[in-house]
C-alpha positions as CSV (number, residue, x, y, z in Angstrom):
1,X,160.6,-26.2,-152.4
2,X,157.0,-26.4,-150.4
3,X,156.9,-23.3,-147.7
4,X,156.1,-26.2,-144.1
5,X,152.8,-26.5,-143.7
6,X,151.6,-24.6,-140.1
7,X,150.5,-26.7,-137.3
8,X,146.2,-27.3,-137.0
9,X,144.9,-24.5,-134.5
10,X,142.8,-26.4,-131.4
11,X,139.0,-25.5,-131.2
12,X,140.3,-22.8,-128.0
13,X,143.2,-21.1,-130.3
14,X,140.4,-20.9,-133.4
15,X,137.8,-18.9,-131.1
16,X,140.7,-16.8,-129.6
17,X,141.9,-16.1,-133.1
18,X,138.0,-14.9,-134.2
19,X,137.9,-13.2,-131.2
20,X,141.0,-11.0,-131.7
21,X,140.5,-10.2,-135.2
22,X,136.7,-9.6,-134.0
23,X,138.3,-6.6,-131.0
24,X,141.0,-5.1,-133.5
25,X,139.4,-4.8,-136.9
26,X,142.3,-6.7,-138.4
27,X,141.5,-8.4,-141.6
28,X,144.4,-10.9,-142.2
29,X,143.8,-13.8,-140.4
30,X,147.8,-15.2,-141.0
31,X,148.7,-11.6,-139.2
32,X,146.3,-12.3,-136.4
33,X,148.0,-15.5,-135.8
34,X,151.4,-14.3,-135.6
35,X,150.6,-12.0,-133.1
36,X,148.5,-13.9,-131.0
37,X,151.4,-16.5,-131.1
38,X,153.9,-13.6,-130.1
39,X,151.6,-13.3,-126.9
40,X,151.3,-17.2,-126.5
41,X,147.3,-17.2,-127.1
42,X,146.8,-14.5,-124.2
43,X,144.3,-12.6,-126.0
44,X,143.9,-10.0,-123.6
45,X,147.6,-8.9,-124.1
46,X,148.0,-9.1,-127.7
47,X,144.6,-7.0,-127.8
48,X,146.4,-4.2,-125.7
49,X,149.6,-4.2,-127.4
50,X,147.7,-3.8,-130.9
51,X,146.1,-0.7,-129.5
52,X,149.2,0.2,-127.9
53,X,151.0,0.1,-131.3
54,X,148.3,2.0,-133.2
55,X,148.4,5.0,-130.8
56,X,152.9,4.5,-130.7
57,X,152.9,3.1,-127.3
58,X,155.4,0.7,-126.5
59,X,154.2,-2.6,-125.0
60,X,154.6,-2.0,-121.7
61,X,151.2,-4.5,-120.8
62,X,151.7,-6.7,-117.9
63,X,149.9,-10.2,-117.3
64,X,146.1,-9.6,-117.4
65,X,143.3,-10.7,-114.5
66,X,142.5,-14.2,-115.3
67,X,140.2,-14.3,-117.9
68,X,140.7,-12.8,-120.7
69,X,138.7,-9.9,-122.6
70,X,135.9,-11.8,-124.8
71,X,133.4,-9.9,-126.7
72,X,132.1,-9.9,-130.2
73,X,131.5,-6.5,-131.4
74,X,131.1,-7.5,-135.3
75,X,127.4,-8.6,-135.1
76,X,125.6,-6.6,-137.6
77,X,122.4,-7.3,-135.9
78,X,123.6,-5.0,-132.8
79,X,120.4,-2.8,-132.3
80,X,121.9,1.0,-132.0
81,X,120.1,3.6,-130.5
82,X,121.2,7.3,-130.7
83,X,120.0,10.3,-128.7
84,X,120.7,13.5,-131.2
85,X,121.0,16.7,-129.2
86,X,117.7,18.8,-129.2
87,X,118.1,21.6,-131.8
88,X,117.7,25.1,-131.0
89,X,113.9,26.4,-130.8
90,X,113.0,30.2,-131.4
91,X,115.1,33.2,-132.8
92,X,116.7,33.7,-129.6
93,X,117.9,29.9,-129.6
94,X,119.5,29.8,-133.1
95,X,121.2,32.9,-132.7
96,X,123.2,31.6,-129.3
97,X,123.8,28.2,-131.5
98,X,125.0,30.6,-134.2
99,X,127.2,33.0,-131.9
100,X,128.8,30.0,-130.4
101,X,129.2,27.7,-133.3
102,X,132.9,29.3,-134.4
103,X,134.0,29.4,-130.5
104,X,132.7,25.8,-130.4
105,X,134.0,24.5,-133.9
106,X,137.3,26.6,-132.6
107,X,138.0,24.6,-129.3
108,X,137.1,21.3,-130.2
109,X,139.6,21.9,-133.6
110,X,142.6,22.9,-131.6
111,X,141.8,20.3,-128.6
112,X,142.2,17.5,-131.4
113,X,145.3,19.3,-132.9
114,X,146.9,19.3,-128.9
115,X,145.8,15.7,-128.4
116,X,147.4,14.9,-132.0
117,X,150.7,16.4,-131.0
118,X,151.1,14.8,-128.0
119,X,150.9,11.6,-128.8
120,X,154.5,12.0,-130.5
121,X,155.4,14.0,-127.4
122,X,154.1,11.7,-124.5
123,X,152.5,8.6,-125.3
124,X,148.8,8.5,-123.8
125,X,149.4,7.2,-120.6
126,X,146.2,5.3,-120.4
127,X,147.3,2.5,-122.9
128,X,149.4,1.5,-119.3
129,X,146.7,-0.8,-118.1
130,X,148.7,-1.6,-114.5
131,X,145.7,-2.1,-112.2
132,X,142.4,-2.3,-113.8
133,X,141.0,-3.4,-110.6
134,X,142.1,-0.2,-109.0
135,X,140.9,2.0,-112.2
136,X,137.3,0.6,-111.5
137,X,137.4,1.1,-107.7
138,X,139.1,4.6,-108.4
139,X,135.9,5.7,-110.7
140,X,133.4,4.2,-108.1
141,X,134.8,6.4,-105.5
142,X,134.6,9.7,-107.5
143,X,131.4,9.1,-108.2
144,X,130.1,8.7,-105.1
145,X,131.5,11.5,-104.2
146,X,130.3,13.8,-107.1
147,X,126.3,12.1,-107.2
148,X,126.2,10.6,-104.1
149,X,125.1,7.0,-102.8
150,X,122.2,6.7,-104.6
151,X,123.6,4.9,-107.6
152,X,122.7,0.8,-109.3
153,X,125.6,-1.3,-107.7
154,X,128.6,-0.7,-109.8
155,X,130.2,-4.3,-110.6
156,X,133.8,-3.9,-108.6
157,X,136.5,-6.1,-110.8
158,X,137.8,-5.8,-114.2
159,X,135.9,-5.7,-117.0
160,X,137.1,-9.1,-117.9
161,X,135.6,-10.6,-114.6
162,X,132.5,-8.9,-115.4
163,X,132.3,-10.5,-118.7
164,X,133.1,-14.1,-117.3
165,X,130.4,-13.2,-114.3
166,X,127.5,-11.8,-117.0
167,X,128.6,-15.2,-119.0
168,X,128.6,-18.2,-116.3
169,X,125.3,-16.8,-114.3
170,X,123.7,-16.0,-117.7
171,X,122.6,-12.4,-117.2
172,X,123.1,-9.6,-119.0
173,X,125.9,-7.0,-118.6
174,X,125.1,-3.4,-119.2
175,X,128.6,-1.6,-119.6
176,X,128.3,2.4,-119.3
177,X,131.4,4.4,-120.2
178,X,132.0,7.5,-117.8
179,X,133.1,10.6,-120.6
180,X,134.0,13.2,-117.4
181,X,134.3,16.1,-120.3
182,X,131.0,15.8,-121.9
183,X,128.5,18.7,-121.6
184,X,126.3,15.7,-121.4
185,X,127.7,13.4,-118.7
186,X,126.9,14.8,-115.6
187,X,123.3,15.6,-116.4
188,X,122.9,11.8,-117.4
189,X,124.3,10.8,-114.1
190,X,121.6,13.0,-112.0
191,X,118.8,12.8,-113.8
192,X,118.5,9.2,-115.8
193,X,121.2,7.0,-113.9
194,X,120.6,7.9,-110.5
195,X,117.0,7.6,-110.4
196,X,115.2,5.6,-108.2
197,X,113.0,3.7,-111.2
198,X,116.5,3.2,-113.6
199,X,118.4,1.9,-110.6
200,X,116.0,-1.0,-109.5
201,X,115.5,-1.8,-113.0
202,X,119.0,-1.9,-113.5
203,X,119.8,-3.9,-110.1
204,X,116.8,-6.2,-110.6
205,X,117.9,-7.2,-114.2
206,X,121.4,-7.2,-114.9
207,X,125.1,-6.8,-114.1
208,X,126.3,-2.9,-114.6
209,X,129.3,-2.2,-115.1
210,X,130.9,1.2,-115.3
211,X,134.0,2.9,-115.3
212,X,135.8,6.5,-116.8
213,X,137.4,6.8,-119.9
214,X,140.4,9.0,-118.4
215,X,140.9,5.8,-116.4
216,X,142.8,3.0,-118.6
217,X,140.4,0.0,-117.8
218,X,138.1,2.2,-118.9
219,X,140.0,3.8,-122.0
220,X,141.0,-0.2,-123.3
221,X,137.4,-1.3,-123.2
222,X,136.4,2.4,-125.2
223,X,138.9,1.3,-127.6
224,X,137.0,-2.1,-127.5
225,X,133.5,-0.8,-128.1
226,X,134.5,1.9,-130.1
227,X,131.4,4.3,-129.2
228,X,130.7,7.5,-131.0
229,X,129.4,9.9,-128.1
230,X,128.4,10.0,-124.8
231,X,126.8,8.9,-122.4
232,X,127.3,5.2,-123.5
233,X,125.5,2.2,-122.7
234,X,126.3,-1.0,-124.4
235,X,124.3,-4.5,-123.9
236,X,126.0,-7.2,-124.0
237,X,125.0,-11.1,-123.2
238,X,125.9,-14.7,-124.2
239,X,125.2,-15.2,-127.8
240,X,125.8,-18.0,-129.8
241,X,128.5,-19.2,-127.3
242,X,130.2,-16.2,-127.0
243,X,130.1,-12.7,-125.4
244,X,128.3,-10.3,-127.8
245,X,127.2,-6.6,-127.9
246,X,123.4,-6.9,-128.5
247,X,122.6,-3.4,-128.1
248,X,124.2,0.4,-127.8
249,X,122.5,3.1,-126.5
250,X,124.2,7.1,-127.1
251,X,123.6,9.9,-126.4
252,X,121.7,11.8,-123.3
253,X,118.3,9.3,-123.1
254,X,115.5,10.4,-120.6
255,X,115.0,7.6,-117.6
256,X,111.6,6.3,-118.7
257,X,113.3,5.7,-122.5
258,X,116.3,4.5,-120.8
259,X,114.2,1.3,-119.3
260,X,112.1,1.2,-122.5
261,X,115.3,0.6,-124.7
262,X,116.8,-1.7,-122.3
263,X,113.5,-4.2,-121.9
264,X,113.0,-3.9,-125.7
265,X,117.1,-5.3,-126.5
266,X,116.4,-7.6,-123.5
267,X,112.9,-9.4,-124.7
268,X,114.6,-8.9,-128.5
269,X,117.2,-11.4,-127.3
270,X,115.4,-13.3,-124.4
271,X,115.6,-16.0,-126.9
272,X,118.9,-16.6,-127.1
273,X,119.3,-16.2,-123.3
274,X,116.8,-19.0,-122.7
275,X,118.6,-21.1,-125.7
276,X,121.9,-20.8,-123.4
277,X,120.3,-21.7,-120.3
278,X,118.6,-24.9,-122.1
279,X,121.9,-26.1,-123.5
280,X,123.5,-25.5,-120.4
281,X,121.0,-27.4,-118.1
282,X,121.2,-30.1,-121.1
283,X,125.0,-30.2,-120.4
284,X,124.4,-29.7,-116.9
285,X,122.0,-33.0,-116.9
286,X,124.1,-34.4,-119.2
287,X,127.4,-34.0,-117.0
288,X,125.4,-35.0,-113.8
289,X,124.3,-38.3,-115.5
290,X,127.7,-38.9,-116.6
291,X,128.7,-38.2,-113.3
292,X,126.4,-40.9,-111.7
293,X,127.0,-43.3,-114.1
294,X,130.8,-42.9,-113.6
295,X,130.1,-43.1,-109.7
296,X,128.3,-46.4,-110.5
297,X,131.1,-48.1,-112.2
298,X,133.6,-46.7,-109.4
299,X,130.8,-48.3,-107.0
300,X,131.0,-51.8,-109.4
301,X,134.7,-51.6,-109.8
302,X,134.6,-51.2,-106.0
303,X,132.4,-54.1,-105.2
304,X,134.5,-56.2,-107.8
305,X,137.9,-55.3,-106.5
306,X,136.3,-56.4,-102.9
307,X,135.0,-59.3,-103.9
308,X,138.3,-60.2,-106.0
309,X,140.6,-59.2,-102.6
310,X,138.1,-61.1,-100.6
311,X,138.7,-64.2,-102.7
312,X,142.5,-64.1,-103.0
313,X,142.5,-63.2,-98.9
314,X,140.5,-66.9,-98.9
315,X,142.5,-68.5,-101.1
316,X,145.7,-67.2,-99.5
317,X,144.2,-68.2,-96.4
318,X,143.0,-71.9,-97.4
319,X,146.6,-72.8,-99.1
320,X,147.9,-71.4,-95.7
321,X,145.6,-73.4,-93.8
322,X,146.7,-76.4,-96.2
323,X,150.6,-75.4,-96.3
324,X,150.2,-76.0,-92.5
325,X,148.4,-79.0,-92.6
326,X,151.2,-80.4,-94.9
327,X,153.6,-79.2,-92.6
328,X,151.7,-80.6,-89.7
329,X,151.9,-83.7,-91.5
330,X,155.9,-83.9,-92.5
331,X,156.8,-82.9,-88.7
332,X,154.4,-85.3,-87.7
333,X,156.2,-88.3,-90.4
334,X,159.8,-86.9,-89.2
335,X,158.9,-87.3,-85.8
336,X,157.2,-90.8,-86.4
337,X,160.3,-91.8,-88.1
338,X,162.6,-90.4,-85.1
339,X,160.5,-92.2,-83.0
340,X,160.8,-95.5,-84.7
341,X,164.9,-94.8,-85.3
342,X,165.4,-94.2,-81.4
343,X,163.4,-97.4,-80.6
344,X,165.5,-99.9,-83.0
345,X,168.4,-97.9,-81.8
346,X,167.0,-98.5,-78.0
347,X,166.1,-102.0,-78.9
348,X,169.9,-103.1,-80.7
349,X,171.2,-101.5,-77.2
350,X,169.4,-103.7,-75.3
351,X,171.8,-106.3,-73.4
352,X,171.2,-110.1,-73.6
353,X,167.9,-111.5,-71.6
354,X,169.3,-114.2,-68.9
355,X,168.6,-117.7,-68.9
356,X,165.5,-118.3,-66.6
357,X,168.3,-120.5,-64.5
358,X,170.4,-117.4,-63.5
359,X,169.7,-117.0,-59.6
360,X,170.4,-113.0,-60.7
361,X,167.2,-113.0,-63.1
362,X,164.3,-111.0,-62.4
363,X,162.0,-112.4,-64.7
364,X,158.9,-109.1,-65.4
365,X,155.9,-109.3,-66.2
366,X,154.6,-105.7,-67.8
367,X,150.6,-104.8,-68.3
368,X,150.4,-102.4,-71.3
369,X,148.1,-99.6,-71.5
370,X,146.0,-101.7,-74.0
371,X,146.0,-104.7,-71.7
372,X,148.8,-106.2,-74.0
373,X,151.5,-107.8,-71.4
374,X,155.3,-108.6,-72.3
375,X,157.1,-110.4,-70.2
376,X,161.2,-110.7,-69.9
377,X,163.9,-111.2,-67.5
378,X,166.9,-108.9,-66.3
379,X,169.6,-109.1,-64.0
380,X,169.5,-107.4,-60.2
381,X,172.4,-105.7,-61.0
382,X,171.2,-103.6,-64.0
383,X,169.9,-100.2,-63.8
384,X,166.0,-99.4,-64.0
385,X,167.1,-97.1,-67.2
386,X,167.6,-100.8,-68.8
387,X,163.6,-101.6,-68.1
388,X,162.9,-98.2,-69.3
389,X,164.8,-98.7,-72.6
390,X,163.3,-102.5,-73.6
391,X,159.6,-101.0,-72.8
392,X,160.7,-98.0,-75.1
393,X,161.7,-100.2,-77.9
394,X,158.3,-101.7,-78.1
395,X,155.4,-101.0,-80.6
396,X,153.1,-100.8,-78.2
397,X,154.2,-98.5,-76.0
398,X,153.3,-95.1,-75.5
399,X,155.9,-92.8,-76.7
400,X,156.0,-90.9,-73.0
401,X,155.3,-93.3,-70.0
402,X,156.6,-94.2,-66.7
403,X,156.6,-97.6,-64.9
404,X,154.5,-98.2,-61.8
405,X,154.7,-100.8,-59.3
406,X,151.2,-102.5,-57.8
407,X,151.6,-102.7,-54.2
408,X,152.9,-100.4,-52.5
409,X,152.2,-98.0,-55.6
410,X,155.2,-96.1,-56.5
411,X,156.7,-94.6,-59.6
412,X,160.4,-96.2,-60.4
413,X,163.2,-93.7,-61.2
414,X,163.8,-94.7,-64.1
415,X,165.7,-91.6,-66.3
416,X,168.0,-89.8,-64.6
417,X,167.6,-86.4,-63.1
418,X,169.3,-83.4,-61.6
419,X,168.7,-85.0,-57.9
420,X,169.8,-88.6,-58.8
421,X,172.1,-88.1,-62.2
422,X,172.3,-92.4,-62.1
423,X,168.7,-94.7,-61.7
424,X,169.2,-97.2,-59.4
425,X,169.4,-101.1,-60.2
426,X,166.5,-103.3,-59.8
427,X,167.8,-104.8,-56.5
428,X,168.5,-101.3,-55.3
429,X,164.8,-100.4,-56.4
430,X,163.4,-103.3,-54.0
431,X,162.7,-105.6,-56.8
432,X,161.9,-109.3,-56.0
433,X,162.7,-112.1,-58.5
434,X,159.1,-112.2,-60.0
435,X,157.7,-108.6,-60.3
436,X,154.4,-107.5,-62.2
437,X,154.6,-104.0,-63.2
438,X,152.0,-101.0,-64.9
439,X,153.2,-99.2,-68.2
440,X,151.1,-96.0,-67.5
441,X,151.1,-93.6,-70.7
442,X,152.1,-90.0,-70.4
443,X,151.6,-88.9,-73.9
444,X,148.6,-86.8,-73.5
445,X,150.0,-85.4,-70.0
């Protein structure tokens, strides 16, 4: 039966895997996965916990600063410089080097011996790395105190942050590792680090960051770098993508050799540097025209959208405007047909015209408003509502109106109101047998 088939690494999880394999020395790449996988890709922790295991320390490595550790420490063309201590000169020198050759060979035997043995005792405590931040700060203050102000700027953060710092501003990072028991250390500090020439150069040129080895910041990124003596100075810039040690310097160096070694590893690799900063303005550029052009369409889509809103607003408005002009329309036919309904019911209501012989006929004589006149006859004894009713029932008469008399003018009461609920008859109205009377439209009023 096939073994299942592992799932493709992402371009991210394949740097982190070259990376780790690149700060432990591991040479299995299936064995570098599993453990990065154990730490879920954080490459800073599964870096610690390797060296933890190595020394017998249990993992007792807490979440690390942000970033994580990223440095390639595998390129054979690191340029190495090393500072050999100056032999003895003269009889009188060899034979001091000679007296104190056993006591030396003696002390530094039995100090590895102790620090052998107490590793199965009590685990180094500086595999604990708890607050790097704090380790950093913590060897910044000694120092001070020790050599005084007059020091480059010490980079205060982690030596991850430094790293991400060195690689977005594309500068170079100059890490020095503090060894507090070297014979060499403190003369290093006075006379070549703290020099006026060696801290402008160093200010002027680069990120420095520094930090003790009795410290464990300080201790995890020796263990990185792996250095052979002290003082140590490593060089390290972006490189082919990625954070790489371009240079080591070891051993006590003079100040004037100090800023000779550093320009030559800086103009040695100025060419990379300036290859970064091209492809990253080309990416830059690149991202900012992308950016414009995506603002563009946003400003086209925009305009479109607007101009597709405005539209459907117009079209919404004009079938309103038309739904309410069809509206207008059907009230309008509803009330036309009302209209014409109430007259024929007005008109059937209507009671018989009287013979012109009646001596109780009133025969009427009424002028339209379009000069049209109807004439008919009623009796004395019927109300005015009667006249008002025939004139409604007509065609040609305005749909509001009242009736008029000529001389003396006068309206007739012909609907009924609050103050006389019942029009009076034509008799009680002062009519005479032969009346001409003025239809006077209201409609507009």
């Amino acid at each position: 039966m096939a073994a299942p088939e592992e799932p493709e690494l992402s371009q991210a999880q394949t740097e982190k895997l070259l990376q780790f394999q690149d700060l432990t020395g591991l040479e299995s790449m299936d064995q570098c996965r599993r453990t990065l996988e154990q730490h879920n890709w954080n490459i800073e922790a599964a870096v610690q916990d390797r060296l933890n295991e190595q020394e017998g320390v249990p993992s007792v490595f807490n979440p690390p600063p942000p970033r994580p550790l990223q440095v390639n420490t595998a390129d054979h063309r690191v340029y190495s410089y090393i500072v050999s201590r100056p032999q003895p000169r003269g009889l009188l020198g060899w034979s001091y080097y000679l007296i104190m050759l056993p006591f030396r060979f003696t002390y530094y035997t039995l100090l590895d011996i102790f620090r052998f043995a107490l590793r199965f005792i009590r685990p180094d405590p500086r595999g604990r790395v708890t607050d790097p931040v704090g380790d950093v700060v913590s060897f910044i203050h000694n120092f001070e105190e020790k050599y005084g102000q007059s020091h480059p700027v010490f980079y205060q953060g982690t030596y991850s942050q430094a790293l991400n710092d060195a690689k977005r501003e594309l500068r170079y990072l100059l890490v020095y590792l503090h060894g507090e028991d070297h014979q060499d250390t403190d003369e290093f500090c006075r006379s070549t680090l703290c020099t006026e020439e060696v801290l402008t150069f160093l200010n002027t040129r680069m990120l420095f960051w520094a930090c003790s080895t009795s410290k464990p910041e300080g201790y995890r990124v020796s263990q990185a770098l792996r250095e052979n003596t002290y003082p140590f100075l490593a060089m390290i810039m972006l490189k082919d993508r990625k954070m790489t040690v371009v240079g080591r310097l070891e051993g006590l160096i003079q100040p004037e050799d100090l800023i000779n070694q550093l320009t030559f590893i800086m103009e040695a690799n100025q060419t990379y540097l300036m290859s970064e900063r091209m492809e990253r303005e080309e990416r830059n550029q690149t991202q900012v025209l992308r950016q414009q052009q995506d603002e563009a369409y946003l400003a086209s889509l925009r305009a479109d959208q607007e101009k597709e809103r405005k539209k459907r607003e117009e079209e919404e408005q004009r079938r309103q405007e038309e739904e309410k002009v069809r509206q207008t329309a059907l009230a309008e036919e509803r009330r036309r047909r009302t209209l014409e309904e109430e007259k024929e019911r007005k008109s059937e209501c209507l009671p018989p015209e009287p013979p012109a012989d009646d001596p109780e006929s009133v025969k009427i004589v009424f002028k339209l408003p379009n000069d049209t006149r109807v004439e008919r006859r009623f009796l004395f004894g019927q109300s005015l509502t009667v006249i008002y009713d025939f004139l409604f029932s007509l065609k040609e008469t305005p749909e509001k109106f009242q009736i008029v008399t000529n001389f003396p003018r006068r309206v007739l009461p012909c609907l009924p109101t609050e103050e006389q609920p019942n029009p009076p008859t034509l008799k009680e109205a002062g009519l005479s047998r032969s009346e001409v009377l003025f239809v006077q439209d209201l409609t507009d009023d």
